[in-house]
Structure formats: C-alpha cells, structure tokens
N, C-alpha and C positions, 0 to 999 in steps of 0.2 A: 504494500500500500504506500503509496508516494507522502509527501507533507501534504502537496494539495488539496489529496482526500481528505487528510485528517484534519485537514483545516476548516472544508467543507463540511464536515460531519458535522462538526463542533457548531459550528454554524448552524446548520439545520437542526442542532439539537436547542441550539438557545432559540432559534426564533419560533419553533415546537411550543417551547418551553416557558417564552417573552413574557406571560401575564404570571405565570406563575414564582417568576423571578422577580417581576415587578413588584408582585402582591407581597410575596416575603422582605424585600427589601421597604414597601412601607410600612409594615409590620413593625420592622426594627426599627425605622427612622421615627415612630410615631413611639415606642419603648425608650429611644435613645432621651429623645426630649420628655416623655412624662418621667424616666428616670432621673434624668438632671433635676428637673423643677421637682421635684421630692425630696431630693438629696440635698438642691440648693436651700430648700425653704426647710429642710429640717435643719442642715446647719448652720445657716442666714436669716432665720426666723428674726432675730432680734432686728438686724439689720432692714431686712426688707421692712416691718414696722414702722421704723425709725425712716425708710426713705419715702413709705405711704402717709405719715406725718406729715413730714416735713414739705413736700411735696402741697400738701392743703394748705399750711403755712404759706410760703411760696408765690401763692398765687394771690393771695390777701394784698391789699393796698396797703404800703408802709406810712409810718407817720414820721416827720422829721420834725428838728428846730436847729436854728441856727445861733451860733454865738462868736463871739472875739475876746481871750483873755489876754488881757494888758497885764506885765510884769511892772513891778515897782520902778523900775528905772526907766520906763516906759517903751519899752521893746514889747513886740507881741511876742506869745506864747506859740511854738509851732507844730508842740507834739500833741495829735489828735487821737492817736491810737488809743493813747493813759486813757482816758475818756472811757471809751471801750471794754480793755480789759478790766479796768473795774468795774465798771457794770455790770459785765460782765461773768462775776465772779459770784456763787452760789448765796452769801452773807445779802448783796446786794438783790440780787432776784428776790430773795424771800423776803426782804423790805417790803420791796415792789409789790409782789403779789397781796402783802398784808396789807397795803394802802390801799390799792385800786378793786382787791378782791377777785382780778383774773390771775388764770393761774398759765402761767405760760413757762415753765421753768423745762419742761418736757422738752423744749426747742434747742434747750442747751445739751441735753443728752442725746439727742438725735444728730445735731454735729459730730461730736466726741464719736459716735457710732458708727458713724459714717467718714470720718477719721475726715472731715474738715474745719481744721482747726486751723487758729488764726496764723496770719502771716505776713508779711509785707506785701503778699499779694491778694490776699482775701480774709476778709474781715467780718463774715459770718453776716448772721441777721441782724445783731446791733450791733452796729459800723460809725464808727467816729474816722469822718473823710474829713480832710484839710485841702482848701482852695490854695492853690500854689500862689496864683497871682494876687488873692487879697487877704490870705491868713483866714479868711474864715472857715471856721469848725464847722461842719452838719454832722447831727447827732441822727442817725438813723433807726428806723424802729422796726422789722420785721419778724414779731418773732411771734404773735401770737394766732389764734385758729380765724382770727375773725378781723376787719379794718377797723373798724370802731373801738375795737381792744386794746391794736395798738396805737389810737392815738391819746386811750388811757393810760398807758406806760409810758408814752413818751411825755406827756403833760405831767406825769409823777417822778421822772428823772428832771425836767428842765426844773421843776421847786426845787431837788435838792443841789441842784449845781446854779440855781440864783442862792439860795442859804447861804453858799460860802464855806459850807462844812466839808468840804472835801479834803480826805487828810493829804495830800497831795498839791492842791493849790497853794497854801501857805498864805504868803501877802496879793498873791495873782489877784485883779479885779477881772471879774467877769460880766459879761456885757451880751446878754440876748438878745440879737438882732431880727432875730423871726420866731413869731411863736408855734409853738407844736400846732402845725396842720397835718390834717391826711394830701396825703399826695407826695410826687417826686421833688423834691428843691432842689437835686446834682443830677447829671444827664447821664442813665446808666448805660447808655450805650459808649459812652468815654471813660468813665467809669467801671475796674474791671473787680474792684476790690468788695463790692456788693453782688448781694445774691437776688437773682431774677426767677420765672419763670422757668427757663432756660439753662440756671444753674445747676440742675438735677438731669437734664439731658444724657448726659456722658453715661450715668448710672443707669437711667432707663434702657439705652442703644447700645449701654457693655452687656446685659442682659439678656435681648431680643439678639444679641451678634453672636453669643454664648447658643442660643439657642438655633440657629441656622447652620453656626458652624458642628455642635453635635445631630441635627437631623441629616444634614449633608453625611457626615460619616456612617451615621447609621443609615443611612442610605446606602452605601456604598459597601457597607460591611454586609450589608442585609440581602443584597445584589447578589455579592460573593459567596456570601453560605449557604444561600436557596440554589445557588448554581452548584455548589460541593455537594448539598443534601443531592441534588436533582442526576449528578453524576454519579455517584457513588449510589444510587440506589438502582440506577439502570442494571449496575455485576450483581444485582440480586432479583433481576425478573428472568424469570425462566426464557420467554423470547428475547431474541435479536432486532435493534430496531433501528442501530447505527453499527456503523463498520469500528468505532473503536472498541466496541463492546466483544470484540475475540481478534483482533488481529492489530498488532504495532509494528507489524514485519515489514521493514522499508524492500524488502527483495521478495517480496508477494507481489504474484501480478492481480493485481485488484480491479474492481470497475463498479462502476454506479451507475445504472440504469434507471432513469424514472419513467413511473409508467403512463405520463403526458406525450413522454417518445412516441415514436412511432413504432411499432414493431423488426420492423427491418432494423433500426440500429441493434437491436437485442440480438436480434440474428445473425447481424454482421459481427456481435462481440462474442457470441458463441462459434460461430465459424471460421474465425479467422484465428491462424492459417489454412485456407481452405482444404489442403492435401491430406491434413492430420486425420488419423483417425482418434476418434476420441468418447470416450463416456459421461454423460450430465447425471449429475447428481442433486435430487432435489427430493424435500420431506414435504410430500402430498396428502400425510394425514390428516392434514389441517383442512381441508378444503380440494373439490373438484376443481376449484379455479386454476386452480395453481397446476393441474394437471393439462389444461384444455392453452392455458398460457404457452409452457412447456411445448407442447404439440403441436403448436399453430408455427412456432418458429422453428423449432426440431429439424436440422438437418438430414438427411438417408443414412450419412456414415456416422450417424451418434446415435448410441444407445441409452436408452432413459431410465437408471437405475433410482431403485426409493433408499436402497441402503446398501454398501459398497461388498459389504459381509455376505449380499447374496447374487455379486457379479458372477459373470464365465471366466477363471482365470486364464484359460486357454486360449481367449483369445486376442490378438495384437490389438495392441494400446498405444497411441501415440503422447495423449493428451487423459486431461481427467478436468470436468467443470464445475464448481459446486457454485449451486443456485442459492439463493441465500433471499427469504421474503420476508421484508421490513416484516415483525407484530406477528410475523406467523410459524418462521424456522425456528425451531425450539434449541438452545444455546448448548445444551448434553447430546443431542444428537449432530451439532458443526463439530463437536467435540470428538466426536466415535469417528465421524467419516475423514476429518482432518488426520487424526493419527494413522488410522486404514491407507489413506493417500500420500501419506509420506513415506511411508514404509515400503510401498512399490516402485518409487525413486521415478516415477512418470513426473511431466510436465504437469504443475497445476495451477487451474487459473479459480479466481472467484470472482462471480459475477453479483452484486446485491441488488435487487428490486424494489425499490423505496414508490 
C-alpha cells in the first residue's frame, strides 16, 4: 500500500467520521470552559465578589471638592496624595461611615482584592489629584454603591479638612475653593490616576480571553481524542472498512476501487496483466451482491475462490486477488486467506471496494 493510500484512507475515515469528531471535540471545549469557570470561581470566589462590587461602584457618579493649602511662609502645598492615603486608611473610613451613616468601607477591600492598590499611577476611588499648573487639590469620591452616597462622604471629609485637625497639616491654611458636588471637576480622560467605568475592563477581557483560549484547546484536544477513540476502535470491529485496518505494507500492491467507478476500471484492476493466470478471492457470505459484482467483471482465466483452503493446488497460478468489501469482508477471514497467500510465494494483489 503506497502513502497515498494511507493518506487517502485516513481521509475518508475522518470525513466518515467529521460530525462525530466535531461533536466530541465540543463536548470537550464546552467541559474545558465549564471546568475553568468552577475551578476559577471556587478558587477566585472572593475575588470575583470583590470585582462584581466594585464594578456597581464604578459606574456610580463620583463627588469631588476642590481646595488650595497655603504653607506658612506662603508657598502652596503640593502633595495631594497625603490627602488620600489618609482617608484612606480604615480609622478614617469608620469616622466617615459613623457620621454620614453609609457604609462604604467594602470599597477598600475590594481594591486590596483585587490587588489595586495605590501608586503614583493610580489612586483608587478616593483620589487626591493635584493640578500641575494651579496647585489645586481635587478630592475625589468614588467609593460608594450609590451617587448620592458619595457626595455624603465627600461633604463629611471636606468638614474635616476645613476643621484644621489634620495631624499632618500643622500651620498649613487650607482654603476650599469648590464645594462637594456630584459630578466630574478633573477630565478623566487626561486623567489616568482615577478609576472609571472602564477601569475594570482589563479584569472583565482577562477572563472572557481565559475563556476562548481554554475552549479553543479543548477544542482541539477534543478533535484529537474523538479521532484516537474513533481509530482505535475500528482494530476492534470484526469488518474491514479502511485499508489501514490490516495492511501498513508499503510493498503490497494495493488498490481502491469505488463503487461510483464504472465497472470496467475494477476489471481493468483485476486483469491487469492480462496474460497472468490468476485466482480472486473474495468472502461472499455476506451477501449475493458481492457475488453477482465479482461475476459481472470476472475474467475467463480467473477463478472465483470463497476460501483459499478449498482451491485446486494443481493447478498453475500466476497471480492470486483478494477482494476486500468496505462493512462486509470480515477482518479473521483477510487474516486466514493472507497467510494461505503468502505461503505459496504467488504474486498478490489486493483490490478494496469502498
């Protein structure tokens, strides 16, 4: 049997086989993905939580106010962050919360969860941003479930930083230049050190990206094992229904015949070389068909043997044919007749009928 057959077979086996390779592989790719999202949500349970939070937060309308602290010797003040991290900080929340009566402290444990935590480049949901070019402070407010909420928070931090009491300010004067509204007072689109809508994206599309790239595999794996299950179960059907299923012999002379041919090619491939004398061998217990097939093409100098064990030894042999029917030549009887056929060191050819 040449590679080309065995390429062809292979071929004809998968495209046989196309929906049922299909169907296992989205089998898998649909297990791949309900496995991750089990795995991930048992072990990111907290997490994801914290990002379906935060996420409602998010999208809430922030509250700012604005302010300028003037230093004693009359220099401005230019660190906006301090602002921030204090507020920031758990002591200071639970102020807040006790004064205004919302409770927004959640907001800060769903950063930390989410391991965004402050920086020189991002500054969470309450963000103390500094104007380059006039020193002024905006006190930002995003942290609670609702807009109204936060511009209760932001109206209970600006009282305590007009008081003065901040351990931090010392002699600083501070000077509110806008008071707590709802709404944007910095342009967050220039702005990169606050959180938007849009801030949670990355987390949402690492997620949905997690997820395409394991259905894809399990696609793909799924593809591959319905094709190993699908091969490997063919060496356990009693019939023959591809040529790799008993023969990998590259010095076999092999042939595939389909039966859309016309007849005469089957006849040309059993006769040729036309001088030879030769015997066909073919398992017609299955079926009259297979007899009436046989005989229509059947040359004068070929004999139509069912089983090699009950030829004429006596007489001249040039050649020897075995006929081979996709689904119906049973794999123990190519067995019996192939070793019969070797053993008399005759020319042999195999003809299969797909």
């Amino acid at each position: 049997m040449s590679i080309v057959t065995i390429i062809k077979e292979f071929w004809r086996f998968t495209l046989n086989n196309l929906w049922r390779i299909l169907l296992g592989a989205l089998v898998c790719s649909l297990i791949s993905i309900g496995g991750r999202y089990a795995i991930h949500h048992f072990l990111y349970r907290e997490t994801d939580e914290a990002y379906r939070h935060l996420s409602q937060v998010y999208q809430q309308e922030p509250a700012s106010f604005q302010m300028i602290v003037t230093m004693e010797d009359g220099s401005i003040f230019t660190t906006a962050t301090i602002f921030d991290e204090y507020f920031s900080t758990p002591e200071m929340v639970k102020k807040v919360e006790a004064q205004t009566g919302v409770k927004f402290a959640q907001w800060l444990e769903d950063e930390k969860a989410l391991e965004m935590f402050k920086t020189n480049e991002f500054r969470g949901g309450l963000a103390g941003v500094r104007d380059q070019s006039s020193n002024v402070i905006t006190l930002r407010f995003l942290v609670a479930d609702k807009s109204e909420d936060n511009l209760k928070i932001a109206k209970a931090y600006c009282d305590l930083v007009e008081e003065e009491s901040l351990p931090f300010l010392g002699t600083n004067k501070v000077t509110v230049i806008q008071e707590p509204a709802q709404g944007e007072m910095i342009a967050t689109d220039l702005v990169e050190e606050v959180p938007t809508e849009k801030t949670l994206t990355p987390y949402q599309s690492r997620n949905a990206k997690g997820n395409i790239v394991y259905g894809v595999l399990g696609f793909i794996l799924g593809a591959m094992a319905s094709f190993a299950i699908l091969f490997l179960g063919r060496f356990f059907n009693k019939k023959i229904a591809y040529a790799f299923e008993y023969s990998w012999d590259l010095m076999d002379q092999h042939y595939i015949y389909d039966r859309h041919q016309s007849p005469g090619v089957l006849q040309g491939l059993i006769q040729s070389p036309h001088q030879l004398k030769r015997w066909v061998l073919a398992q017609t217990s299955n079926g009259v068909q297979t007899v009436e097939l046989v005989s229509e093409v059947l040359p004068e100098s070929a004999q139509l043997y069912h089983d090699l064990s009950q030829s004429q030894p006596e007489q001249i042999l040039d050649e020897m044919v075995i006929l081979i029917y996709a689904n119906l030549t049973e794999k123990e009887w190519l067995k019996q007749q192939m070793a019969l056929a070797r053993l008399s060191a005759k020319r042999l050819k195999i003809i299969q009928i797909i």
